[in-house]
C-alpha positions as CSV (number, residue, x, y, z in Angstrom):
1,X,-75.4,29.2,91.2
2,X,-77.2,28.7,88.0
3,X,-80.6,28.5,89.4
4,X,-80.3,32.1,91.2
5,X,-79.1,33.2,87.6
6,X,-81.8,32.3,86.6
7,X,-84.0,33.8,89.4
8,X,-82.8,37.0,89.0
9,X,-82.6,37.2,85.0
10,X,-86.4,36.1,85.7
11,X,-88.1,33.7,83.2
12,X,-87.3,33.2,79.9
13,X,-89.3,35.4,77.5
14,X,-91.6,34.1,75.2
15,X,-89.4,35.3,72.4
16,X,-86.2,33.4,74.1
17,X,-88.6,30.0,73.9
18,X,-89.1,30.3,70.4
19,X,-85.8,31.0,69.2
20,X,-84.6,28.2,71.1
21,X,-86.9,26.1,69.5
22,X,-85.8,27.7,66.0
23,X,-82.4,26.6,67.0
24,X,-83.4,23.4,68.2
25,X,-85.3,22.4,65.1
26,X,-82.2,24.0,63.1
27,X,-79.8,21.6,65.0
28,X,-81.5,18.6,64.1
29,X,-81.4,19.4,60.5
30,X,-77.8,19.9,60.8
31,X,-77.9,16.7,62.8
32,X,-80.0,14.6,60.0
33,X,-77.6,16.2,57.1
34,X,-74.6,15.2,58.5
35,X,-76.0,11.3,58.7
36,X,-77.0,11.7,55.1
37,X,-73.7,13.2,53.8
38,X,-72.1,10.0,55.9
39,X,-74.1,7.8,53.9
40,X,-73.5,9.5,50.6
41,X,-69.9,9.0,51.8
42,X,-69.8,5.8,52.4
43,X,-71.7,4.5,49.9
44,X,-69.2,6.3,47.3
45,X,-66.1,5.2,49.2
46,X,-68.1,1.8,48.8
47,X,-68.2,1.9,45.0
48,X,-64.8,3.7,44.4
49,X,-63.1,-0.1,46.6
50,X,-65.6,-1.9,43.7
51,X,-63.6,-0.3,40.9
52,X,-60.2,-0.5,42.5
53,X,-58.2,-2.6,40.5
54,X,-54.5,-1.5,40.9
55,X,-52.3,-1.4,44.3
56,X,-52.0,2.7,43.7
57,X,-55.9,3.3,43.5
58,X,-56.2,0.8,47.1
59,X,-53.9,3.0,48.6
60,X,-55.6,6.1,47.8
61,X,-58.7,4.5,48.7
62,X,-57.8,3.7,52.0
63,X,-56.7,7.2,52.4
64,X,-59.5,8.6,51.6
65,X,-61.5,6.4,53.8
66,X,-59.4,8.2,56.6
């Protein structure tokens, strides 16, 4: 069914193509900040558990880490 949807919206225009690509490149910058805020995140869950010291700050560590 999708291909004669496609047939008879024809081709895909050459303005359709390059805001798909728009959004594709726009995705994987999305993509590549969400790995770099999960980095940021763990590194700083990784030093707040290095300056745990009390019971009270473990348990709010852990969650955090949730």
């Amino acid at each position: 069914m999708a291909k004669a949807l496609f047939g008879h919206l024809g081709a895909p225009s050459a303005e359709h193509a390059h805001e798909t690509a728009v959004l594709r490149r726009r995705i994987g910058d999305l993509e590549n900040e969400v790995l770099r805020l999960k980095a940021e995140n763990d590194g700083l869950l990784a030093r707040l558990a290095e300056t745990a010291h009390d019971g009270d700050f473990a348990e709010l560590l852990e969650s955090a880490s949730r």
